[in-house]
C-alpha positions in Angstrom: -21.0 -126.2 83.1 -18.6 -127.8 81.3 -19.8 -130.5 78.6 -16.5 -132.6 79.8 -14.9 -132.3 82.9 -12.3 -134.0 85.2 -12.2 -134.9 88.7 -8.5 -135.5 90.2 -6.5 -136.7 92.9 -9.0 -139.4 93.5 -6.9 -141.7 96.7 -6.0 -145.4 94.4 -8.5 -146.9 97.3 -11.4 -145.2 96.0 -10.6 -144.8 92.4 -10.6 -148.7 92.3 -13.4 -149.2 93.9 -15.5 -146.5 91.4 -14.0 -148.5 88.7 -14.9 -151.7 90.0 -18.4 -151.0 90.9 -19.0 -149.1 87.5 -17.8 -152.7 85.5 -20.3 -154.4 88.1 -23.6 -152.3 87.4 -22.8 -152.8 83.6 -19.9 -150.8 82.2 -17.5 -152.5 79.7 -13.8 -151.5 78.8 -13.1 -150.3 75.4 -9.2 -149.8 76.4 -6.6 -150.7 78.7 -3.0 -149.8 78.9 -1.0 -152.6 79.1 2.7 -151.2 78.9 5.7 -152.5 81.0 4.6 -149.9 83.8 1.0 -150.8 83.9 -0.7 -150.3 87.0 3.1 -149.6 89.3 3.6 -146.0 87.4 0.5 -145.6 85.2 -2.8 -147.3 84.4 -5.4 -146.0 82.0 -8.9 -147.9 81.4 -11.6 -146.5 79.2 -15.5 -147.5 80.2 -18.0 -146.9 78.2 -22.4 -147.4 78.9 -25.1 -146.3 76.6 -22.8 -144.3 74.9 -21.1 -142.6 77.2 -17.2 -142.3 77.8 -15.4 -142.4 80.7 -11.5 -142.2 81.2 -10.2 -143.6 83.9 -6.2 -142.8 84.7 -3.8 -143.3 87.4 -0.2 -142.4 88.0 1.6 -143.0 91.6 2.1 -139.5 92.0 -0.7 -137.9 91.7 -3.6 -141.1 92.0 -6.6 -141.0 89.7 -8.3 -139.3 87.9 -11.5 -139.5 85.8 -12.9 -137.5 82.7 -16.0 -137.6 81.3 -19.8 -135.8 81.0 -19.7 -133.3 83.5 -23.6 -134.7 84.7 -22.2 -138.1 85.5 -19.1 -137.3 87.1 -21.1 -134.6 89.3 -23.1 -137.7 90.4 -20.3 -140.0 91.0 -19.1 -137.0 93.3 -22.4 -137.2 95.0 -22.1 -140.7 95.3 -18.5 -141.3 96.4 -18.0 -137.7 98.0 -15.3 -136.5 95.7 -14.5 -133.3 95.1 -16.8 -131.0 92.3 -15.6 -131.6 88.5 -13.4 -128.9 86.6 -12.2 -128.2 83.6 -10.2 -131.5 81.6 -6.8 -131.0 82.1 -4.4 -130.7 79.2 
């Protein structure tokens, strides 16, 4: 197991909706990217609950992407059928 892992090319549909239901059940953003190209060629927000990180990041090409505990994220695969955490990219 990995003590941080990434899950990737998450479709935009579903990456929002992860992100939106996360804010819902309690969540709260410690950082958005707000550059000229926010959100149309990248978006980044950073969630964090009890302690725990998550970053959330998305690019048109290759849609989202989330790092974070590899526990959690193997539950948010459970829970939104992505695929199974790896390694964070570089």
């Amino acid at each position: 197991m990995y003590q941080n892992a990434s899950i990737g090319n998450i479709k935009t549909e579903t990456f929002n909706t992860i992100l939106a239901e996360l804010q819902e059940e309690g969540w709260s953003k410690t950082y958005v990217y707000d550059g000229f190209d926010a959100w149309i060629d990248y978006g980044r927000v950073d969630l964090i609950n009890d302690g725990i990180k998550l970053k959330f990041e998305w690019d048109n090409w290759s849609e989202g992407v989330i790092e974070g505990p590899e526990k959690l994220l193997l539950a948010l695969t459970a829970r939104y059928s992505l695929k199974k955490p790896g390694p964070v990219r570089s």
